[in-house]
N, C-alpha and C positions, 0 to 999 in steps of 0.2 A: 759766716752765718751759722749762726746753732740750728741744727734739725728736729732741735725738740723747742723751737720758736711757736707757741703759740697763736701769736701777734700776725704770724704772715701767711696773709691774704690767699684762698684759693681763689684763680680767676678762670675763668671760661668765655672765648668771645665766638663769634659768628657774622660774618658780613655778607649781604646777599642784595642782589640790583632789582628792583622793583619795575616794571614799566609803566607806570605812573608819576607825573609831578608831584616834586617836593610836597608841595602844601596840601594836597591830596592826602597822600603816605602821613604828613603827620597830621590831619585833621583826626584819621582815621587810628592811629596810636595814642597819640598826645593828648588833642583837644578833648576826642570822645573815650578817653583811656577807661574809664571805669563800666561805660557802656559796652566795650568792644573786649576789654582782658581777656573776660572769660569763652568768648568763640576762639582766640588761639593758644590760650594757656589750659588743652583737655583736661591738667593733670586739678584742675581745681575744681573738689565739688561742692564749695560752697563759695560766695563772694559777696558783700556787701558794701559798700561804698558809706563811710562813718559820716562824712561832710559835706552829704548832698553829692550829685554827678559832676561839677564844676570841678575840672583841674587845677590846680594853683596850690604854690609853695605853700607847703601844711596839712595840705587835704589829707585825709586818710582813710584807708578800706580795708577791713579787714578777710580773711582768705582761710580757708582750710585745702588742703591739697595732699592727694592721695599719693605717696612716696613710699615706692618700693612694699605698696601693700597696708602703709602707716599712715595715720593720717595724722599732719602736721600742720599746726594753728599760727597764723601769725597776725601780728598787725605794723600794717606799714604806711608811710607816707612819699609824699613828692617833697622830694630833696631839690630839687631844681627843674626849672621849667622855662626853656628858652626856645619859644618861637620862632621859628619850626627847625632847631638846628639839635634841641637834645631834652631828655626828659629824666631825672633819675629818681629810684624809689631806693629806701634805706626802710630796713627794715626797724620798726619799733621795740619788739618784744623778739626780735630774733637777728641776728649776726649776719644782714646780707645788703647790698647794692647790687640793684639793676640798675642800667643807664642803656638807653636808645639812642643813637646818634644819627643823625639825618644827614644827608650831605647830594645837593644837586647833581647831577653831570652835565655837561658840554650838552648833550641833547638835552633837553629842558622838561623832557616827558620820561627821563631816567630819575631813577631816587637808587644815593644808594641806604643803607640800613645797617646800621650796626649796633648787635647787642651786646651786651659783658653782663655777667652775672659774677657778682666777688661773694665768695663766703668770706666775713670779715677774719674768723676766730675759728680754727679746728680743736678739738678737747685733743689733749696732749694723746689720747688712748686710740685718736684715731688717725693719728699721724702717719702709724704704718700701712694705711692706705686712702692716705694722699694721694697719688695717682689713679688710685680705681676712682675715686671723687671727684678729681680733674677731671678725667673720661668723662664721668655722666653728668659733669657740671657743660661741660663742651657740645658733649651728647644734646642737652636739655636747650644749651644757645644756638644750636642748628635747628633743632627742631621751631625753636619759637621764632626765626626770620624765616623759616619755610610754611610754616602755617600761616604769617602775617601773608606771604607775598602771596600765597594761595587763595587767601579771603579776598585779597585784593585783585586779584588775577582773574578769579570766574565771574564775576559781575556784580554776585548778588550782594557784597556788603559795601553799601553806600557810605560815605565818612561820618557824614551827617544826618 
């Protein structure tokens, strides 16, 4: 593998168990995704939802988000939408997938919750810190299933 690969993917993932039923957990990501983003995604000060609040393959929202003091524009859509096992947004005007993956446990009132966030494309210039990127890409997929479980955990955000 060449290390000046452009093409390969930085990824960051994060899993974390909810004490909530499945359908719960993704009403409250998935279904109500564009109403909810922005209570565990801080880093976003602006958000608009392009295609009305209804989720479904195509939708689109677009997002400004304070990074590292920068603020950085994008617009992106739902790449796939599987009730209630996974949900993933690909960025339109910028080089990224997120995906949520849902998955029950044995106890029926466990969820667990998995994020990934891939940067599609690193510019060749920032390759030699790739790892400082990895950190705060990993950094940023902890923070976002600990924020989700948190809204979910003290009462007040209802899914629906």
């Amino acid at each position: 593998m060449n290390i000046f690969d452009i093409s390969r993917p930085v990824l960051g993932k994060a899993r974390i168990e909810i004490n909530k039923p499945l359908t719960y957990v993704f009403c409250f990501v998935g279904e109500h995704f564009f109403d909810n983003y922005p209570k565990w995604a801080v880093e976003v000060s602006e958000f608009k939802p392009l295609t009305g609040t209804d989720v479904f393959v195509g939708a689109r929202a677009h997002q400004v988000r304070l990074e590292q003091g920068q603020k950085v524009e994008s617009i992106f859509e739902v790449a796939e939408f599987e009730s209630p096992k996974k949900m993933t947004l690909v960025g339109v005007t910028a080089q990224f997938k997120n995906t949520y993956s849902f998955t029950a446990r044995d106890d029926q009132n466990l969820t667990d919750l998995e994020f990934s966030f891939e940067l599609m494309e690193l510019d060749i210039f920032m390759r030699p810190f790739e790892k400082l990127i990895r950190m705060a890409i990993e950094e940023g997929a902890e923070n976002t299933v600990e924020n989700i479980k948190n809204l979910l955990a003290d009462g007040s955000s209802n899914p629906i």
